[in-house]
N, C-alpha and C positions, 0 to 999 in steps of 0.2 A: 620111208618113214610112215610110219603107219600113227592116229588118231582119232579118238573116240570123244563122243560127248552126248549129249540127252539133246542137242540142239547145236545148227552150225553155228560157227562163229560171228558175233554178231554185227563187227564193224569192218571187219577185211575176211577176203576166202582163208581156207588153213592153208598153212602151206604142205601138212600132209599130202604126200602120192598117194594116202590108200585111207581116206575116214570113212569110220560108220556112227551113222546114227545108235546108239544104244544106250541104254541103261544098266550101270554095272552094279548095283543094287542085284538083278540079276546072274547067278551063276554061269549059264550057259552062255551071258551075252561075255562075262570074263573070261571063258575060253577062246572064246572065240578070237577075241580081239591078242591075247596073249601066247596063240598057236604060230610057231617060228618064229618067236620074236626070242630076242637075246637078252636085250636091256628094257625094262619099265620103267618108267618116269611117272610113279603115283599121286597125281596132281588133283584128281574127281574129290568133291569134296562140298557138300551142303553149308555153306557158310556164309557171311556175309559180314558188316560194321556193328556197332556195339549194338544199336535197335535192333538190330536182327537174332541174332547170339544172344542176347540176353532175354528172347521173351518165343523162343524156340528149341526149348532142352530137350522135349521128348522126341521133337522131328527130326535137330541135328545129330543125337545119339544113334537110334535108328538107322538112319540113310546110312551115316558116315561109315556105322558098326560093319552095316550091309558089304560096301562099300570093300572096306579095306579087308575083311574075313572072306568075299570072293575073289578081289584080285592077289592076294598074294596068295590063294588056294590053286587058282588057277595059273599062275608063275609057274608053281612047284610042280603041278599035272605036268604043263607044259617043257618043262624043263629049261624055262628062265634063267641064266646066270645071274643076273643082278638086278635090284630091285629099289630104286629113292624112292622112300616116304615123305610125304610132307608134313610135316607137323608145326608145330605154332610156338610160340612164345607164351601162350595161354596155358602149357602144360605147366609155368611155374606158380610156385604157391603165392595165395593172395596176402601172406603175411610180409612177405620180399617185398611190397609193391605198393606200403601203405601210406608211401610219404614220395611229396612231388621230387627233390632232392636222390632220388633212390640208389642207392648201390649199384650197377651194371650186373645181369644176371649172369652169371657163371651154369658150364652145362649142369655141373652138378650138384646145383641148387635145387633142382628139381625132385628131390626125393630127398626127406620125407614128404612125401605127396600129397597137394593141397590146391590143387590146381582151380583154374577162375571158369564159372559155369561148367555146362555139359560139355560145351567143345573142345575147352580143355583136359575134361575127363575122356572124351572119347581120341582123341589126339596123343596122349598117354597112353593111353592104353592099345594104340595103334604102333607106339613105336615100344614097347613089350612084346607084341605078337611078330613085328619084325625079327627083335632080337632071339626069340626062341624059334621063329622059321630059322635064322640063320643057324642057330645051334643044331638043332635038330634034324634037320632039313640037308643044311648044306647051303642055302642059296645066298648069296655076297647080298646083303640090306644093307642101304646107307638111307641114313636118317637127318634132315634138315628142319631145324626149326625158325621157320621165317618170322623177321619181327617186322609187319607192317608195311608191307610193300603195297606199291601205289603204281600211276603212270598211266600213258595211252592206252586206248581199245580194251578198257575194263568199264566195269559197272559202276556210274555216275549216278544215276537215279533209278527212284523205285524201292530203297527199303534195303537195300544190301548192298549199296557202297560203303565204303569207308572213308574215316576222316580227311584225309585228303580232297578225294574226288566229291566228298560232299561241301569242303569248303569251297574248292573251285567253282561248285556249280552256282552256290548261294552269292559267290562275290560276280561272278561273269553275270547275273541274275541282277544285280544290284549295278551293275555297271549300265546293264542294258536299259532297265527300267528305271535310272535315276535316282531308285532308292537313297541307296549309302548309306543300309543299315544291313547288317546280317547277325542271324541266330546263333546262341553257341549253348550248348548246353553245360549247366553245370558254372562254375565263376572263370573256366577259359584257363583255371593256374594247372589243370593236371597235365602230364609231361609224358614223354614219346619219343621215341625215335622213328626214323622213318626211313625205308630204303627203297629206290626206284629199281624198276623193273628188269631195266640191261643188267644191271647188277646181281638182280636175283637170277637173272638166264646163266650169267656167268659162274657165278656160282656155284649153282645147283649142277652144271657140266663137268665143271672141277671138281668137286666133290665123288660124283657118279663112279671120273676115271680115278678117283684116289684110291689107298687101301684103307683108308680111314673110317672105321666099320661104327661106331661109337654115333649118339647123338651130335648137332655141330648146331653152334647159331648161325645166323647169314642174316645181317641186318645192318645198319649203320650203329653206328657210337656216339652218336651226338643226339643229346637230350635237350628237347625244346619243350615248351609250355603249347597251350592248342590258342592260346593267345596269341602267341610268335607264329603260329604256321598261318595264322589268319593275316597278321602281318605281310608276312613273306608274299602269300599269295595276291593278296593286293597291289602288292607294289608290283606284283608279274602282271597284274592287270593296271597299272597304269594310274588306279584312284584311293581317296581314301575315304574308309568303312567308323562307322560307330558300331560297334560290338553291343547285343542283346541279351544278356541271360536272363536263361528259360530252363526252367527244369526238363529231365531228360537223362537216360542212364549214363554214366560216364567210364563204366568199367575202376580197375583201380587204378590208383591214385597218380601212379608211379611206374615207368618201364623203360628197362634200358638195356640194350643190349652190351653184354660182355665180349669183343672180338679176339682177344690173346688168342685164343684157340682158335680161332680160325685162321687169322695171320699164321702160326706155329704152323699149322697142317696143310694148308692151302699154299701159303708163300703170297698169298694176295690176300687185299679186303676192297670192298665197293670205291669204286672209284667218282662216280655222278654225284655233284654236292647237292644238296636239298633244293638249293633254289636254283640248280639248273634243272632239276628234274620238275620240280614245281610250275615251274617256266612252258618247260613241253606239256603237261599234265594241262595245264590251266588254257592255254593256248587249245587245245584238242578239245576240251571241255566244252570253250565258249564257240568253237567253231560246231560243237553236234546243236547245243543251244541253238543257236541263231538257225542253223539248217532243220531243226526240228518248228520252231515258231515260223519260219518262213513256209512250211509244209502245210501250217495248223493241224499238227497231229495234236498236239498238247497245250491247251493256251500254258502264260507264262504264271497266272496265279498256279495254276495247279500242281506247274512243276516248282513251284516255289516253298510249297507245301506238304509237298511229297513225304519226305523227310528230314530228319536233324541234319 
């Protein structure tokens, strides 16, 4: 198994036999990495939680552009059989999404095209260039669009987590320091689903061996407020929080994912419930915390401050 990234993995070694350091922004470095390889799993991708995506259009357009116009160029050189893109839930339009209550998005909600930010524009427009490699080309693209996946050994702070791991870290923060107040941006009622990590490996491997060539969601189906996930996490820690709002981008309003089509095509859907995954999530979280303050790499204001 071979793996590539701009930097080694940052909480456990990869378990690749064969990583390089590279940048695939770079053409010659997506040859490289995609020369005897059969299957790609397009995962590289400038992105991060709604502060990050919402005040970064022109860098994540660029990178991402970069990005997915070398590696699937390079597939095709290489003569790649098959190829998963990762694309987002961001591709649907922001008119679908304007009320907490939302509809569950359907794949083919997604056009007429209206997508939220640049990422979702450049995300779209990644799983178009799939389907015309496939056309044209020949080469088997499958396309997943993740809604919100979360879990262990990802980005907790620093400006590109996500909701999850950013609430984990604020309530594990408030446990430790006595607080028992954490930040929420916006009034806490916008709504989400959420799906853990194992789930999305699963997933994304089933889909990869399916013939199922078409965009597909991969997310959970159960909509919660960002009030209840603060809930939730709390109680995986143990105490209880008085909630802050603070202005702060919230994305829209409303997101859910639609699974019919995946159950149909799959024969599965995520099985980890929120607050089991929450549970591992928040647990992981407050163990890098307390190992990081015990270090003095980062006092505790600063990581408290960090981000939303």
């Amino acid at each position: 198994m071979r793996g590539v990234d701009l930097k080694p993995p940052e909480y456990e070694p990869s378990e690749a036999d064969d990583f390089h350091l590279l940048d695939l922004r770079d053409r010659t470095a997506c040859l490289e990495v995609t020369d005897g390889v059969q299957h790609v799993y397009a995962l590289a991708a400038d992105m991060g939680g709604m502060g990050f995506i919402s005040s970064h259009h022109a860098q994540i357009l660029h990178n991402n552009a970069l990005i997915d116009l070398n590696t699937l160029e390079a597939a095709r050189l290489n003569g790649v059989e098959r190829l998963l893109y990762t694309s987002s839930a961001c591709v649907y339009p922001e008119s679908l999404q304007s009320s907490t209550n939302v509809r569950p998005l359907r794949e083919e909600d997604a056009y007429p095209a209206d997508p939220q930010d640049a990422y979702g524009w450049e995300k779209l427009m990644g799983e178009r260039l799939c389907l015309h490699y496939r056309e044209d080309y020949g080469i088997q693209t499958r396309i997943v669009r993740f809604h919100n996946i979360f879990g262990p050994l990802g980005t907790w702070d620093g400006g590109r987590e996500k909701a999850p791991a950013a609430m984990c870290r604020k309530i594990a923060l408030a446990k430790r320091t006595g607080a028992g107040e954490v930040e929420i941006w916006g009034d806490g009622e916008q709504t989400r689903s959420f799906c853990y990590i194992d789930d999305c490996v699963a997933g994304v491997y089933r889909l990869m061996n399916s013939e199922y060539a078409e965009p597909l969601n991969l997310g959970q189906d159960r909509l919660i407020t960002i009030n209840e996930l603060a809930d939730i996490v709390a109680a995986a820690a143990g105490i209880a929080v008085e909630k802050q709002y603070v202005a702060g981008p919230q994305g829209v309003r409303g997101r859910n994912s639609d699974n019919q089509r995946l159950r149909s095509v799959l024969g599965w859907e995520p099985q980890v419930t929120l607050e089991e995954g929450l549970a591992r999530t928040y647990a992981w979280i407050e163990a890098q915390l307390a190992a990081r303050s015990a270090a003095g790499d980062q006092p505790l204001q600063e990581i408290a401050v960090a981000t939303g």
